[in-house]
Backbone as JSON Lines, residues from 0, in Angstrom:
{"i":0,"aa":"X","n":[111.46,104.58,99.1],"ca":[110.94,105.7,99.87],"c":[109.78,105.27,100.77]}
{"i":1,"aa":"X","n":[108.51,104.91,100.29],"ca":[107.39,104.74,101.02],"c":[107.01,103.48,101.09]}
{"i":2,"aa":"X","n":[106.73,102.64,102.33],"ca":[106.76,101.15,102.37],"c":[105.44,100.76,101.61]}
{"i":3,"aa":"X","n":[105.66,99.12,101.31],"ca":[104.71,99.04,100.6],"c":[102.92,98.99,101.35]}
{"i":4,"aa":"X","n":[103.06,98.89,102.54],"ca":[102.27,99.04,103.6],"c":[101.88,101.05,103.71]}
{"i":5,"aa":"X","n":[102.44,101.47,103.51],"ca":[101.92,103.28,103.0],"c":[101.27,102.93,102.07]}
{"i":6,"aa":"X","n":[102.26,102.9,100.42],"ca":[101.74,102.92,99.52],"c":[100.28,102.03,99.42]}
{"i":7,"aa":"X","n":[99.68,100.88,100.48],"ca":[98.61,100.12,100.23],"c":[97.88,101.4,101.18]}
{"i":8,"aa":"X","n":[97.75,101.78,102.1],"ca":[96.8,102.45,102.68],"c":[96.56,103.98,101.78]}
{"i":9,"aa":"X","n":[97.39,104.15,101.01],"ca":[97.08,105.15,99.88],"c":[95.47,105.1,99.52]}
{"i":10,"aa":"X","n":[96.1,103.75,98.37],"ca":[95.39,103.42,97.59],"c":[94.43,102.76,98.4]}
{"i":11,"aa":"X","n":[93.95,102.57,99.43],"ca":[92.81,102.08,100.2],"c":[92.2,103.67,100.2]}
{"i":12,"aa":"X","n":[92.89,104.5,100.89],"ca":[92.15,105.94,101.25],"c":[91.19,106.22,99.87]}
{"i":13,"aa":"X","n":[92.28,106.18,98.78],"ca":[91.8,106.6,97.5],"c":[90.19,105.73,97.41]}
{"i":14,"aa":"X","n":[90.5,104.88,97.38],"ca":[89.3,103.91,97.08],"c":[88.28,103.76,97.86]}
{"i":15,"aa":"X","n":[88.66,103.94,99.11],"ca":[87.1,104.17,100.3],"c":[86.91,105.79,99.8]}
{"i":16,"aa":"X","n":[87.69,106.31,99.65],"ca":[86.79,107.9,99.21],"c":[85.84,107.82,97.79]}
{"i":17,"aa":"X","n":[86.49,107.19,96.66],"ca":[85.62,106.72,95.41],"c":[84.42,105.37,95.62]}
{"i":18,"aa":"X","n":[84.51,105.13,97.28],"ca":[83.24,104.24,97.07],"c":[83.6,102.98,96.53]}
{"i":19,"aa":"X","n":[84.9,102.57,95.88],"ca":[84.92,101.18,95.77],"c":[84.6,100.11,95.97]}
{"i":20,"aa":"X","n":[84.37,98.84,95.86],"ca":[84.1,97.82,96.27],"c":[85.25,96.96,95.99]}
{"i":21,"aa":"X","n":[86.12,97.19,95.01],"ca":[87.73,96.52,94.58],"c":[88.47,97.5,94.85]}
{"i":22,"aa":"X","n":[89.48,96.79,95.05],"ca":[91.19,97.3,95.43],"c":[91.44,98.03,93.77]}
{"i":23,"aa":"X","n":[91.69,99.05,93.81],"ca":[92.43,99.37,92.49],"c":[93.79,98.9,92.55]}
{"i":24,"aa":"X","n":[94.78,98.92,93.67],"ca":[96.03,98.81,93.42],"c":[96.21,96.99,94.16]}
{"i":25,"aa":"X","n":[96.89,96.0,93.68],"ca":[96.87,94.47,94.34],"c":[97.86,94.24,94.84]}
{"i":26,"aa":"X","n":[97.9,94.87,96.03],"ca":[99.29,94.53,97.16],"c":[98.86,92.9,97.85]}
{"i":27,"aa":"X","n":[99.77,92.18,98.49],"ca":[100.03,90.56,98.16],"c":[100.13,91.19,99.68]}
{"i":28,"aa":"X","n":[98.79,91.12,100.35],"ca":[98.87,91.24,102.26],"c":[98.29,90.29,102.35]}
{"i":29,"aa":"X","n":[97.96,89.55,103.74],"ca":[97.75,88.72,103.9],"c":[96.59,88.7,104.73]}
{"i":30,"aa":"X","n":[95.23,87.74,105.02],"ca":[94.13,88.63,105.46],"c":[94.61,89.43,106.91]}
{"i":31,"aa":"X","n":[95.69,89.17,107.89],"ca":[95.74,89.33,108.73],"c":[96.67,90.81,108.69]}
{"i":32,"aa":"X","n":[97.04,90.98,107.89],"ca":[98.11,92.26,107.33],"c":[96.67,93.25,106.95]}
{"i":33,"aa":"X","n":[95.37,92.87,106.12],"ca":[94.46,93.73,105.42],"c":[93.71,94.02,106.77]}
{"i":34,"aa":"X","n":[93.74,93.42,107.47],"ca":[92.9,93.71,109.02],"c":[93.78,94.97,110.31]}
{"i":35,"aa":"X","n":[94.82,94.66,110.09],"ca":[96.14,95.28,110.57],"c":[95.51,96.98,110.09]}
{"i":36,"aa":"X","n":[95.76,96.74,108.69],"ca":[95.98,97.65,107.91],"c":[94.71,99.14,108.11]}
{"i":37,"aa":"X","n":[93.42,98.35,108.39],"ca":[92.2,98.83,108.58],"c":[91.87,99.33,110.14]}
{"i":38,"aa":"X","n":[92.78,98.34,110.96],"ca":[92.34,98.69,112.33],"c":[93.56,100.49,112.7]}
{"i":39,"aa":"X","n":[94.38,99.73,112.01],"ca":[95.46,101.19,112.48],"c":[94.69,102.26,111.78]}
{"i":40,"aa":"X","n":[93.95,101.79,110.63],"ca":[93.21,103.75,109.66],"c":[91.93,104.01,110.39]}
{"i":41,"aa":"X","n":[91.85,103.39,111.38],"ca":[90.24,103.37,111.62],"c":[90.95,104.16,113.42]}
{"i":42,"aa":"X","n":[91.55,103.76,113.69],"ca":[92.36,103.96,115.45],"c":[92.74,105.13,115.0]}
{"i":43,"aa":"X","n":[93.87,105.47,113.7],"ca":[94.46,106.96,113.9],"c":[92.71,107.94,113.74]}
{"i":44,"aa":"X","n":[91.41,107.67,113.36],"ca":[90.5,108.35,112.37],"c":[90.92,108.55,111.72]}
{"i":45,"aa":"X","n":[91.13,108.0,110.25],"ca":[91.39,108.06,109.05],"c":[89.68,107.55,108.44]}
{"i":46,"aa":"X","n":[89.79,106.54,108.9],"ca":[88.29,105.68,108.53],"c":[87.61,105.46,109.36]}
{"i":47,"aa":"X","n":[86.24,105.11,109.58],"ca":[85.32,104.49,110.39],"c":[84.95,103.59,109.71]}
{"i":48,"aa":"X","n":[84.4,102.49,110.6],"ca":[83.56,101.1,110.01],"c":[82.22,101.71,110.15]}
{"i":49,"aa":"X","n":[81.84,101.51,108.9],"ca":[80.2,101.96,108.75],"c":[79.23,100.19,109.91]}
{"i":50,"aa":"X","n":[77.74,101.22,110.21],"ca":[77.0,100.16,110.87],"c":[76.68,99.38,110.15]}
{"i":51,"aa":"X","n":[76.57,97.62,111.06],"ca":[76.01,96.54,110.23],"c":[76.73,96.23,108.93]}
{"i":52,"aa":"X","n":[78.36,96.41,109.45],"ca":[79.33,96.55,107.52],"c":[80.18,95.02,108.5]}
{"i":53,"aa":"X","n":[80.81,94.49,107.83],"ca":[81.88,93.55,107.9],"c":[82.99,94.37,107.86]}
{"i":54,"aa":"X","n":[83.78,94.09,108.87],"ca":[85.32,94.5,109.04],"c":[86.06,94.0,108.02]}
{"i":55,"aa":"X","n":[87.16,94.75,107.43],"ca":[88.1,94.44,106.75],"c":[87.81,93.84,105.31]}
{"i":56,"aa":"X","n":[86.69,94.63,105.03],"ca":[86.1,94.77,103.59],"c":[86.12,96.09,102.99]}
{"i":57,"aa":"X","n":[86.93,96.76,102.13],"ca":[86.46,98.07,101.14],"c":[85.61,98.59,101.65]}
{"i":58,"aa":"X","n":[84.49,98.12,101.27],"ca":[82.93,98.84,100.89],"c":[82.53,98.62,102.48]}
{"i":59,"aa":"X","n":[83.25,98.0,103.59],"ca":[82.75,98.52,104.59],"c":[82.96,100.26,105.42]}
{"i":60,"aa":"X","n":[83.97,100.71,105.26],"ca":[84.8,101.68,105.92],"c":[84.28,102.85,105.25]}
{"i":61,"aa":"X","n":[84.3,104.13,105.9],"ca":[83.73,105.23,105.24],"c":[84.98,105.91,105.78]}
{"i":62,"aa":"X","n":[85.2,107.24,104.92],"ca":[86.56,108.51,105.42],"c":[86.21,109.2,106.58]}
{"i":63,"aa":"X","n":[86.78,109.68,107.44],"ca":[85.98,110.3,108.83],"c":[86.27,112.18,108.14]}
{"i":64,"aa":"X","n":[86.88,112.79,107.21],"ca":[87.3,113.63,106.5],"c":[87.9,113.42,105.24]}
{"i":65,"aa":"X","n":[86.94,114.23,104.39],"ca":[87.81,114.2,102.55],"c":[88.53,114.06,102.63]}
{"i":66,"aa":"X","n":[89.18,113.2,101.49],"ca":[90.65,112.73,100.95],"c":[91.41,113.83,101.05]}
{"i":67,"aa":"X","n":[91.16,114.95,100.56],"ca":[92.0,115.88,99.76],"c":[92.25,116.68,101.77]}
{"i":68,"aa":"X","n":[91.8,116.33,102.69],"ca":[92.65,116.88,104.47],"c":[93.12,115.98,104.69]}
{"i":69,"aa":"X","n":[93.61,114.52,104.16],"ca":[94.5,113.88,105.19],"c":[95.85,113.82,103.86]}
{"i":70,"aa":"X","n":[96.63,114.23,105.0],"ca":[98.17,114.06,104.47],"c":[98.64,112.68,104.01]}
{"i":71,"aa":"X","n":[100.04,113.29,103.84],"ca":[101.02,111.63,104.1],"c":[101.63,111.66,105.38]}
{"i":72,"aa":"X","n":[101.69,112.83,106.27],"ca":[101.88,112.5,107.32],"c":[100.98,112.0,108.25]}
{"i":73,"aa":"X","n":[99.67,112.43,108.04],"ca":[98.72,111.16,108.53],"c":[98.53,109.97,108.2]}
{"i":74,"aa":"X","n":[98.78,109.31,107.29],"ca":[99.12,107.96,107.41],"c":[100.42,107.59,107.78]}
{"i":75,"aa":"X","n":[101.71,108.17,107.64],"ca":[102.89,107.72,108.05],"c":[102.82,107.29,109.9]}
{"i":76,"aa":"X","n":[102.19,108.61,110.27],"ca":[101.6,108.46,111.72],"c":[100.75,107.42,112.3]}
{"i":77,"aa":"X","n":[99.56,106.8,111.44],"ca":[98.9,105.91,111.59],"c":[98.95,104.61,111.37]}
{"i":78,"aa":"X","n":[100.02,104.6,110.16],"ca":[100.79,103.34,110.35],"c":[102.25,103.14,110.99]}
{"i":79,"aa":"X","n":[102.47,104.09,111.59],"ca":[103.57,104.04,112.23],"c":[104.73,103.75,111.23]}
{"i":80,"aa":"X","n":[104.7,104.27,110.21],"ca":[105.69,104.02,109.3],"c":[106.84,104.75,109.12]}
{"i":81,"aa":"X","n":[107.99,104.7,108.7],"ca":[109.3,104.84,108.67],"c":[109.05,105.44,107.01]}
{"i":82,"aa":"X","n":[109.67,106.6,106.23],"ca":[110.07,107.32,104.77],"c":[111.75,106.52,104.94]}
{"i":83,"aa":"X","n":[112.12,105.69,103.59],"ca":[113.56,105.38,103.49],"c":[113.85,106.88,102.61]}
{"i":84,"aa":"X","n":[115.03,106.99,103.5],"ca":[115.62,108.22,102.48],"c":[117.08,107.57,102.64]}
{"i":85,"aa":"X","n":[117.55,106.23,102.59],"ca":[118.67,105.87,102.58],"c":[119.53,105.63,100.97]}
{"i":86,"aa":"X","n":[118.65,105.87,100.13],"ca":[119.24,105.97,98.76],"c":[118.25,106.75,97.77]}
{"i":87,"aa":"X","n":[118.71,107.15,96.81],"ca":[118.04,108.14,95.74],"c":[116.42,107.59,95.54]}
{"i":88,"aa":"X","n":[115.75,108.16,95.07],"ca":[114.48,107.9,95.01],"c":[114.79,107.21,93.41]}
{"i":89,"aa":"X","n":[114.12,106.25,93.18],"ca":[114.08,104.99,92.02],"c":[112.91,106.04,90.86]}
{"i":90,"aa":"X","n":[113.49,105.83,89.73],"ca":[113.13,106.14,88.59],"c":[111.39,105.69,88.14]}
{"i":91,"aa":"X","n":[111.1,104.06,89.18],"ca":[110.04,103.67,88.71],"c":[109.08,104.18,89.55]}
{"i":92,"aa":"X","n":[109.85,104.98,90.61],"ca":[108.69,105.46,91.27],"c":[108.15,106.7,90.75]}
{"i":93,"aa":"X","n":[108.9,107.83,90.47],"ca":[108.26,108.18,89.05],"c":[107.42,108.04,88.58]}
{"i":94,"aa":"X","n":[107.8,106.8,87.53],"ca":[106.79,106.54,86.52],"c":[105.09,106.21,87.33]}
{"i":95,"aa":"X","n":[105.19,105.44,88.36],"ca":[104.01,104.82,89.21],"c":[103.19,106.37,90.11]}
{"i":96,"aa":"X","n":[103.96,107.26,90.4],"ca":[102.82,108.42,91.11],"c":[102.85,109.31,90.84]}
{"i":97,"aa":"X","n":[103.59,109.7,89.28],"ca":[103.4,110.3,88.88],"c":[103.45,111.87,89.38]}
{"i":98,"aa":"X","n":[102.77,113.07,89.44],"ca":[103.05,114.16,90.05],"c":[103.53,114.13,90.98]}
{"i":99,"aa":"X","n":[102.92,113.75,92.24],"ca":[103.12,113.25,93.71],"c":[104.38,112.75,93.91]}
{"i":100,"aa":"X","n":[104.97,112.05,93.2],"ca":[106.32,111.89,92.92],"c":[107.57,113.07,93.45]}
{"i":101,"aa":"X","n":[107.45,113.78,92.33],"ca":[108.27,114.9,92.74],"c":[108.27,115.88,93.88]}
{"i":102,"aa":"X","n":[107.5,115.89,94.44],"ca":[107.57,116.07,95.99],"c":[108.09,115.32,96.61]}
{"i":103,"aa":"X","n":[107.61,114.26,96.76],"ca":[108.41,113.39,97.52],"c":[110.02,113.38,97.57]}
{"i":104,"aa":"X","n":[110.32,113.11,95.73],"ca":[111.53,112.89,95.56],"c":[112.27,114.35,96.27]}
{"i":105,"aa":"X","n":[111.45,115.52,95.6],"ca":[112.53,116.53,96.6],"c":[112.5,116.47,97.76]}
{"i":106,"aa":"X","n":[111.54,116.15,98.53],"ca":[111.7,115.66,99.96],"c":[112.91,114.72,100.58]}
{"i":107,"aa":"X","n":[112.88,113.69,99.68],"ca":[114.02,112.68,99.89],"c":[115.88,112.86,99.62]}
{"i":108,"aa":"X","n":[115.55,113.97,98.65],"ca":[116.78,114.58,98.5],"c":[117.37,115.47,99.41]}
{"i":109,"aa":"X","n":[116.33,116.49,99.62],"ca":[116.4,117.27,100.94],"c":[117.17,116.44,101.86]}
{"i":110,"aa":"X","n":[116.18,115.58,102.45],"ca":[116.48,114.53,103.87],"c":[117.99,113.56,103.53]}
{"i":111,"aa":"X","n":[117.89,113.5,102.68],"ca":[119.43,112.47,102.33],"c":[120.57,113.8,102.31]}
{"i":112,"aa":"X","n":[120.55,115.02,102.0],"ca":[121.72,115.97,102.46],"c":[121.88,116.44,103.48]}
{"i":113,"aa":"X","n":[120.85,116.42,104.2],"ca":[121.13,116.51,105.72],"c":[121.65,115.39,106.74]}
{"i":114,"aa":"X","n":[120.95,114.48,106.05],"ca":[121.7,113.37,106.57],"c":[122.82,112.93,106.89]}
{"i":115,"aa":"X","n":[123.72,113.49,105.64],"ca":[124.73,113.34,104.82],"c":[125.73,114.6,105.82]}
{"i":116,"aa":"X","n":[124.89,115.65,106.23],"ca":[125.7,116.05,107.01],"c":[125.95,116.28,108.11]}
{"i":117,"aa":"X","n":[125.56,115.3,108.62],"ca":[125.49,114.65,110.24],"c":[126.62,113.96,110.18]}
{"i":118,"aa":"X","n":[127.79,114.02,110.7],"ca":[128.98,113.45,110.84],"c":[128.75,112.67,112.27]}
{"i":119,"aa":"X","n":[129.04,111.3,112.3],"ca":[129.37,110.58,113.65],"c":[130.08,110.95,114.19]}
{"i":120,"aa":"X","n":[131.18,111.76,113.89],"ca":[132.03,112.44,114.85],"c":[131.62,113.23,115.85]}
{"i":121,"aa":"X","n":[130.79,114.42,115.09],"ca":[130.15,114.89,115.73],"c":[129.08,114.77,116.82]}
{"i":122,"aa":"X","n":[128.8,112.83,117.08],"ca":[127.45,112.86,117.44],"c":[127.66,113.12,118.75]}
């Protein structure tokens, strides 16, 4: 469903809103992917770089608005990201987000029957 590039700017949002200084979640980016990652949340306003902070550090970036007003469609937007709804939503995703989950998943179900009834014939 959500690339692993969403799911990391999640858990970045989460963590510049709690003030972190560590990653709670350890996505395998690369420094040039974690810079990527910061310049697109900082361009949509998602984040600002605080003054006199180092770029593309946690504990540099502050939220430009509480966690609890930016969507998932504001980051899907800001990272320009793509939702797969090309197969059932996976069991382990579930287990990993827990509430948040089931939205999604009905989301994805939703979007995969409509999909489903889009005939090429028709196009």
């Amino acid at each position: 469903m959500l690339s692993i590039h969403t799911q990391t700017a999640i858990a970045v949002l989460h963590d510049i809103a709690l003030g972190s200084d560590l990653q709670s979640a350890n996505f395998l980016l690369s420094e040039g992917e974690w810079k990527e990652l910061f310049d697109k949340l900082d361009q949509s306003q998602l984040i600002r770089l605080l003054p006199d902070k180092e770029p593309g550090k946690l504990s540099s970036y502050a939220l430009r608005r509480p966690l609890q007003e930016v969507s998932l469609l504001n980051v899907l937007q800001a990272l320009d990201d793509p939702i797969r709804c090309n197969m059932p939503t996976p069991e382990e995703f579930y287990i990993q987000h827990g509430q948040i989950a089931n939205k999604i998943g009905v989301f994805n179900e939703v979007a995969r029957k409509f999909l489903a009834d889009i005939k090429i014939a028709d196009w």
